[in-house]
C-alpha positions in Angstrom: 97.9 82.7 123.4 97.4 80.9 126.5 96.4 77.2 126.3 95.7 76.5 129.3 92.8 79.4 129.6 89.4 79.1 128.3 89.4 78.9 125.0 86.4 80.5 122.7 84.6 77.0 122.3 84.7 76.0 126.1 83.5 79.6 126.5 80.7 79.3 123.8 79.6 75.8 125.5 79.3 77.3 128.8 77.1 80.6 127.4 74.8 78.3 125.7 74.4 76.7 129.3 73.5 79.5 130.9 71.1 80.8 129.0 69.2 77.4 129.3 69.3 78.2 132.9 66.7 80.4 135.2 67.4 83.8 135.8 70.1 84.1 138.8 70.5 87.4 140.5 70.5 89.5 143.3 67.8 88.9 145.5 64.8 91.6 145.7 65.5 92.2 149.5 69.1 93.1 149.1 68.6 95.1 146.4 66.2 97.1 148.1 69.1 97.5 150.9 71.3 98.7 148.8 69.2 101.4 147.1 67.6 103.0 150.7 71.3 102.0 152.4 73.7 103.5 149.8 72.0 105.2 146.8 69.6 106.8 148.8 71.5 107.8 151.9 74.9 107.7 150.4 74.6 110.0 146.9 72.3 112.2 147.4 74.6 114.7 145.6 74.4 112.8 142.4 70.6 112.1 142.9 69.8 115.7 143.1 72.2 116.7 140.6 70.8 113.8 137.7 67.3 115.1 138.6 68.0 119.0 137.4 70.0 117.2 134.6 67.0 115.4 133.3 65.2 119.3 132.7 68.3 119.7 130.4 69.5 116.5 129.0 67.2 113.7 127.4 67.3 110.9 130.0 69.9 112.8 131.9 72.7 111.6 130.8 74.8 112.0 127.4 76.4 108.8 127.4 74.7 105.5 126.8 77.4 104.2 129.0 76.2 106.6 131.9 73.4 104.8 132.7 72.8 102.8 136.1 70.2 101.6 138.3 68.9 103.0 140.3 70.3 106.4 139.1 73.5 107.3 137.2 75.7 108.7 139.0 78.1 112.0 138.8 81.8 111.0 138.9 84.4 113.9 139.4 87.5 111.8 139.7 89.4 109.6 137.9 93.0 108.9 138.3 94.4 105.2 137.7 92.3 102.4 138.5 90.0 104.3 141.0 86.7 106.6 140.4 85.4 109.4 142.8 81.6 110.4 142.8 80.0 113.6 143.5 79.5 112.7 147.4 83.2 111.5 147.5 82.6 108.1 147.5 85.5 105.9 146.0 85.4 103.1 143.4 87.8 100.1 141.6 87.4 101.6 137.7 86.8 98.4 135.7 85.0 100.7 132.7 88.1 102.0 131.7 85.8 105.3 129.9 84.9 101.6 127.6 88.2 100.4 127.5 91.1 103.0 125.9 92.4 104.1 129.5 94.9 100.8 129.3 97.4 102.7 131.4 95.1 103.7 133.6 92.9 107.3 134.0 94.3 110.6 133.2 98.3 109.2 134.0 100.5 112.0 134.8 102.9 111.2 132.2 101.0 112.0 129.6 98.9 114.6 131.4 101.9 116.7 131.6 103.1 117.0 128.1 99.2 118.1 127.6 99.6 120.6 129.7 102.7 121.7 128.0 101.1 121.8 125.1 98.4 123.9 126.2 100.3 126.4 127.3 102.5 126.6 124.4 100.0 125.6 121.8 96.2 125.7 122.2 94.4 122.7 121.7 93.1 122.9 117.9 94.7 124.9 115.3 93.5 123.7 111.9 96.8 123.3 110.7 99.6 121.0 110.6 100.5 119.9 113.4 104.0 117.7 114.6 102.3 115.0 116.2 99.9 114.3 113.6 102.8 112.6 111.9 105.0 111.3 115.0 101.4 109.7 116.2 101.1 107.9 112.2 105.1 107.2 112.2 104.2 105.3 116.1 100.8 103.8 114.7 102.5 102.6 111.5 105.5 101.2 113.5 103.4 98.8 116.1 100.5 97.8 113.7 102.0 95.0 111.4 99.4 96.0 108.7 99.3 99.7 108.1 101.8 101.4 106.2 99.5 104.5 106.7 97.5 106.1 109.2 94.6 108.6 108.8 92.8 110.6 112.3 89.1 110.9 112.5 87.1 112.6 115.2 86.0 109.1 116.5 85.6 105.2 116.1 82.3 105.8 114.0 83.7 108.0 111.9 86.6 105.9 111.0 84.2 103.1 110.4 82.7 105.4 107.6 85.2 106.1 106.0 86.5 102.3 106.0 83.6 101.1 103.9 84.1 104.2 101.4 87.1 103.1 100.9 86.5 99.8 100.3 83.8 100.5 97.9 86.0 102.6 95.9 89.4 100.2 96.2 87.2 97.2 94.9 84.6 98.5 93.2 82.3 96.0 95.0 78.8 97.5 96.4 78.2 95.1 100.0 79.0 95.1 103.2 79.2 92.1 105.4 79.5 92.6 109.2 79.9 90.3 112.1 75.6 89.7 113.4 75.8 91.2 117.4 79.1 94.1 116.3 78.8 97.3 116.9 80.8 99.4 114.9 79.4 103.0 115.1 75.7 104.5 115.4 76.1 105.4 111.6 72.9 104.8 108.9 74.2 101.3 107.2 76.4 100.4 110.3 73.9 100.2 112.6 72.4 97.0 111.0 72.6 93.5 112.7 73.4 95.3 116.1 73.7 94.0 119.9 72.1 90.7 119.2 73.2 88.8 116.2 69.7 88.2 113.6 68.5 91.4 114.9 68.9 93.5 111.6 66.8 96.5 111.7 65.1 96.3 114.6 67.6 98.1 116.9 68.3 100.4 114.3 64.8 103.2 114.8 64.8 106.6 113.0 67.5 104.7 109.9 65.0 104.4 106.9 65.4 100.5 105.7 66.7 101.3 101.7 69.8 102.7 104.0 70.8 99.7 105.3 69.8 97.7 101.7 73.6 97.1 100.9 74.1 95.6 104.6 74.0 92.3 105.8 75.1 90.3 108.5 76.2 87.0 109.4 76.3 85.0 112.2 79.6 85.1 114.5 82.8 82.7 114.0 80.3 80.8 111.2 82.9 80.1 108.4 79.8 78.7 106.3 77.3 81.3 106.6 79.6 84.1 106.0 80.8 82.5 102.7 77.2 81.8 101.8 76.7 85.4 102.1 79.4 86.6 100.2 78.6 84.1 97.3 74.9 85.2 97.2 75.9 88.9 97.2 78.3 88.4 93.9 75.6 88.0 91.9 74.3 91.7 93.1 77.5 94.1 93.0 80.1 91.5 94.8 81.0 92.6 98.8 83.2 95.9 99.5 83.8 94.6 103.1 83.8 92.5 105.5 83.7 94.4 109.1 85.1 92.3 112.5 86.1 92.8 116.0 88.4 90.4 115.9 87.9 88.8 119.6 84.3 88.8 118.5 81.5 90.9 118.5 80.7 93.5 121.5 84.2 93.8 122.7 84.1 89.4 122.2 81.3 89.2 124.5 80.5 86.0 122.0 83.9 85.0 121.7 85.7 83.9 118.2 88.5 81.3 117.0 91.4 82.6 116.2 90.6 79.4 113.1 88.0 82.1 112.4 89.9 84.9 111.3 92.2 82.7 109.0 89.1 81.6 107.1 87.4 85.2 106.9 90.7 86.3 106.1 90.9 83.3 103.5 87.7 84.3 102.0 88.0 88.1 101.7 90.9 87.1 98.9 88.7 84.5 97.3 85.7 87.0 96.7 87.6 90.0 96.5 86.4 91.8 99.5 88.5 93.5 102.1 88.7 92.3 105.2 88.1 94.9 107.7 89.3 94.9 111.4 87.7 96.9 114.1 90.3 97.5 116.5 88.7 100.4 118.4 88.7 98.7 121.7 91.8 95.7 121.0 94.3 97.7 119.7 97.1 98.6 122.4 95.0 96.7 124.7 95.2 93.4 124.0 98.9 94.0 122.4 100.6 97.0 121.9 100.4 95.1 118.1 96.6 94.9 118.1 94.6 91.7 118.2 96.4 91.2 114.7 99.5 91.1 116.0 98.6 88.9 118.9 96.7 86.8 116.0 99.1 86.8 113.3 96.0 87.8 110.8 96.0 90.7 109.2 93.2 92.8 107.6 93.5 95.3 104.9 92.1 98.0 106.9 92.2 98.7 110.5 89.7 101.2 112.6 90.7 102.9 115.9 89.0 104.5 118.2 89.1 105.4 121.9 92.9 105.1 123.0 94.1 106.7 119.7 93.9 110.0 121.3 94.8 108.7 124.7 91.4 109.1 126.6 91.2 112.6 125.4 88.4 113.3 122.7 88.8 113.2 118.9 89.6 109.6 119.2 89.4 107.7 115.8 91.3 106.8 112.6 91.8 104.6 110.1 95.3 102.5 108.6 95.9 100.4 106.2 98.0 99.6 103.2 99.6 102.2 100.9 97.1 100.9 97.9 94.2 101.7 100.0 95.1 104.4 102.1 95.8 106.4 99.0 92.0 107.1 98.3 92.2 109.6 101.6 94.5 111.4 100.8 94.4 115.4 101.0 96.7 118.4 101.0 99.7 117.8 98.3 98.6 116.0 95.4 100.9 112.8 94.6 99.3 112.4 90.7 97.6 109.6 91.5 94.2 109.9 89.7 92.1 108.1 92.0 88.5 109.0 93.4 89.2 110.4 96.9 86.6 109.3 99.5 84.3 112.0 101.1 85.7 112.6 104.9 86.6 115.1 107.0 86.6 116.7 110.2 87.4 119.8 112.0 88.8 118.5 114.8 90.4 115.5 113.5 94.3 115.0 114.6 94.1 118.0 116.7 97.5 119.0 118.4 96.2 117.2 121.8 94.9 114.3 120.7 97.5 113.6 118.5 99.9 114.6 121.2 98.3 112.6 124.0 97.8 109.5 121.8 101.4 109.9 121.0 102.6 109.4 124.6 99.9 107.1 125.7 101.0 104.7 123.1 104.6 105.5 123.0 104.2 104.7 127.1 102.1 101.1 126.3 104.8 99.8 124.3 107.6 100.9 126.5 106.4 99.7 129.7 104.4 96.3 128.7 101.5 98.0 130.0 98.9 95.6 127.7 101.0 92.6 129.3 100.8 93.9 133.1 97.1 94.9 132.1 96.1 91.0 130.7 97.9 89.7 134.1 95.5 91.3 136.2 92.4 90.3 134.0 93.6 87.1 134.3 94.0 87.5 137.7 90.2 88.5 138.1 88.6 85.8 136.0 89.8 82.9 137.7 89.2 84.6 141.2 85.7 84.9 139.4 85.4 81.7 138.3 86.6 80.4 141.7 83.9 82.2 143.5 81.0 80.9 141.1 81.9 77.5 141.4 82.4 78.1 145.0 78.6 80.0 145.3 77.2 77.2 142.5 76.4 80.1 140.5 75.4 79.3 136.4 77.5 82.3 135.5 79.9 82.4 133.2 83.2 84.8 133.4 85.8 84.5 130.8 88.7 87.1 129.3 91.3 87.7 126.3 93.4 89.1 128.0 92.7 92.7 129.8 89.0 92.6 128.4 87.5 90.6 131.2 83.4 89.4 130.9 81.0 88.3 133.8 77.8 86.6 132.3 75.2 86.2 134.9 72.2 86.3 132.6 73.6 85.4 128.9 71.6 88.6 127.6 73.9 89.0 124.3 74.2 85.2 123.8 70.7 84.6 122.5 70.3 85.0 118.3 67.1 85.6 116.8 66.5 82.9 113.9 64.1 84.7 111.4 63.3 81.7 109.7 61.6 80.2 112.9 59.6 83.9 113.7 57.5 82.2 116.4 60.4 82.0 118.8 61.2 85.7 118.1 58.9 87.0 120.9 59.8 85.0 123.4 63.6 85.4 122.4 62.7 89.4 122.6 61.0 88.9 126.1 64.1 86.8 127.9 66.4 89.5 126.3 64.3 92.4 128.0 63.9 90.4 131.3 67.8 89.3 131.5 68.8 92.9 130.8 66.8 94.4 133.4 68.6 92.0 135.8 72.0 93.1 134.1 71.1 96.4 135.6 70.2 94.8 139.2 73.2 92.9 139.1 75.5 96.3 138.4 74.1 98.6 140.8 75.0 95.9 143.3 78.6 96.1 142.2 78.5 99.9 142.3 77.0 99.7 146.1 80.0 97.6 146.7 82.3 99.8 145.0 83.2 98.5 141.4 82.4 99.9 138.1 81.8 98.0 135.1 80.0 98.3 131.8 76.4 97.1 131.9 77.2 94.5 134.6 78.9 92.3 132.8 82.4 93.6 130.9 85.1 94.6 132.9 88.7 96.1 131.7 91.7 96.1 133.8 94.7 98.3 133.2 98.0 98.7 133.8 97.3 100.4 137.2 95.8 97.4 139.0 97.9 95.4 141.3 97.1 91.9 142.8 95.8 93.8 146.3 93.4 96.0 144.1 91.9 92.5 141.8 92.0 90.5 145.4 89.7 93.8 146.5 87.6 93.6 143.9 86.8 90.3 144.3 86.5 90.2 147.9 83.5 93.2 146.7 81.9 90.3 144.1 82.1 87.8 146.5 79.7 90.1 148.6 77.5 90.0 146.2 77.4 86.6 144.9 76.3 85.9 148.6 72.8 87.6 147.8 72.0 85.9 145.0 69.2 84.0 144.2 66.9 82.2 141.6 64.3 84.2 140.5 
């Protein structure tokens, strides 16, 4: 850890500042410019093509993370750190597809054993398949805590079967996530999401007994989680407690690393198991996970995205032998134990296993999370230059190659259900500030930078100091046509 960066309290401080603050963003004029100047005259490929989508698609788009003001729009490149859109207009690639693509998008050296593959193998067999086990032996060997490594088709998934298996390991009935996480769009998961307090309320079509055995608790609060976990003892004890461990949303509400030694502290005291969601940190923020970088380790520990290597079926689950054992399948060992209901057809597939195998195998080889976290740091202090510079409230902060631009605070309010008369007005800032979240990104895209919602950025192991300098010359264009609402 670096001591001389930010650290999650200073961070914290400065959040709760901002959201004190009127609504800073990019001034009605401008943005008018940029839609009639560059959406307008300079995608009309992608406008036409999202409009005949929308006959087909629900909203257009499949992916939540598709969405952009004024219109999404249709990418048909991505190689490193750079995008190309339908009308061949070129971008900086600071989604990173939400993060796995640590080496950057669709590197040849791994694209070329896929296509070796392909032409040798097919991409799904059913069967057993070599790189199912060299990815587990790789997995096993980088992640201090898992002895054993199970594929799933994708992060949710793997977060399913975590809490199965903590029910059945401890014979304990709760689970206690992080308030603001998101660990999956599954029934009792998707409790307490986006904004910590929230609960159900984000959670529409989930009937509420679903979610009964779910409960929250309010990020890097030591105290409330144990409060929780000693009230749920006296109703079936807690199965599991679920964290990101840079904090929830990718550490959009940053945590102490204090933090995870207490919850890790009181998961043995109450006989939970502590539960990592590494889906976005692992092999990103070291190729030894954020528990590695940490030095606290969970019992279990989800993957997601880069498992796989940027290629679909990207989840699974590892853990210790003791645990791990109530998924197992194919050759029975004796061991008695109820198995926990999973599956998946396409789970461990022969490419995703094989390009997970080489991604990672390539991110530990070539320091690719260290050359990664250089650049993000490189592009938060250029960003935190330029909004002291501009005398901007926002807030930009990073650990490591996950990088965050707060220029409205959206996910830093809470909602306190024990005072409900500020809920409506804490629902109403949210809905404002998010709208401006969407402002504030389809001025980045105009200038030629992708993020996620405005406001997360990932670097990756194909930037160099000319591209981050680019990209902030490209913010600072922007910061100039900001206002106070």
């Amino acid at each position: 850890m670096d001591i001389n960066r930010p650290g999650a309290r200073q961070v914290t401080r400065e959040l709760d500042e901002l959201i004190k603050q009127p609504v800073y963003s990019i001034s009605p004029s401008a943005l008018r410019e940029y839609e009639d100047e560059y959406f307008a005259k300079k995608c009309t490929k992608s406008r036409t093509m999202i409009r005949e989508a929308q006959e087909v698609i629900p909203g257009g788009v499949q992916h939540n993370l598709a969405f952009n003001h004024p219109f999404p729009l249709v990418f048909t490149g991505a190689n490193g750190n750079k995008l190309t859109d339908l009308d061949g207009n070129e971008y900086l690639d600071f989604l990173q597809a939400g993060g796995p693509t640590v080496l950057g998008s669709n590197p040849p050296q791994v694209r070329g054993k896929v296509i070796d593959l392909l032409n040798t193998c097919g991409p799904s067999t059913g069967l057993f398949h070599e790189y199912e086990y060299r990815l587990g032996a790789l997995v096993r060997d980088l992640i201090p805590s898992v002895d054993m490594f199970r594929a799933f088709g994708s992060g949710t998934e793997a977060c399913m079967a975590s809490i199965r298996v903590a029910r059945l390991a401890t014979k304990h009935r709760h689970v206690l996530k992080m308030g603001g996480a998101y660990h999956g769009w599954s029934d009792q998961l998707a409790y307490g999401i986006r904004i910590p307090g929230s609960k159900f309320t984000q959670a529409s079509g989930i009937p509420l007994r679903c979610m009964s055995l779910t409960d929250e608790f309010f990020p890097g609060d030591l105290e409330d989680l144990e409060r929780k976990l000693k009230h749920k003892k006296l109703t079936g004890g807690t199965a599991a407690i679920m964290i990101e461990p840079i904090g929830p949303e990718s550490g959009t509400r940053p945590i102490t690393q204090e933090f995870l030694r207490g919850a890790r502290a009181l998961a043995n005291k109450y006989g939970a198991l502590l539960i990592f969601d590494e889906v976005v940190t692992a092999f990103r923020i070291s190729e030894h996970g954020a528990q590695g970088y940490f030095g606290v380790m969970p019992d279990l520990t989800v993957f997601g995205k880069v498992i796989a290597g940027g290629y679909p079926s990207a989840g699974g689950l590892g853990g210790r032998k003791e645990y791990m054992r109530y998924l197992a399948a194919g050759i029975q060992t004796g061991d008695k134990v109820k198995k926990a209901l999973v599956g998946g057809t396409m789970t461990a597939n022969p490419l995703s296993s094989l390009a997970g195998y080489y991604t990672i195998k390539e991110i530990a080889e070539t320091s690719a999370c260290d050359r990664a976290a250089k650049m993000g740091d490189r592009l938060t202090d250029g960003l935190r230059a330029l909004i002291k510079q501009y005398r901007l409230p926002f807030v930009a902060f990073n650990q490591r190659s996950v990088c965050h631009l707060e220029t409205v605070g959206t996910m830093h309010f809470a909602i306190n259900w024990k005072k409900p008369w500020e809920i409506p007005n804490v629902l109403k800032a949210t809905s404002q500030r998010k709208k401006e979240m969407e402002h504030m990104g389809a001025a980045y895209m105009a200038e030629g930078i992708v993020t996620l919602a405005g406001s997360r950025l990932y670097t990756s192991a194909a930037y160099n100091e000319e591209d981050i300098d680019r990209a902030l010359a490209a913010f600072e264009r922007v910061f100039q046509k900001v206002v106070k609402l």
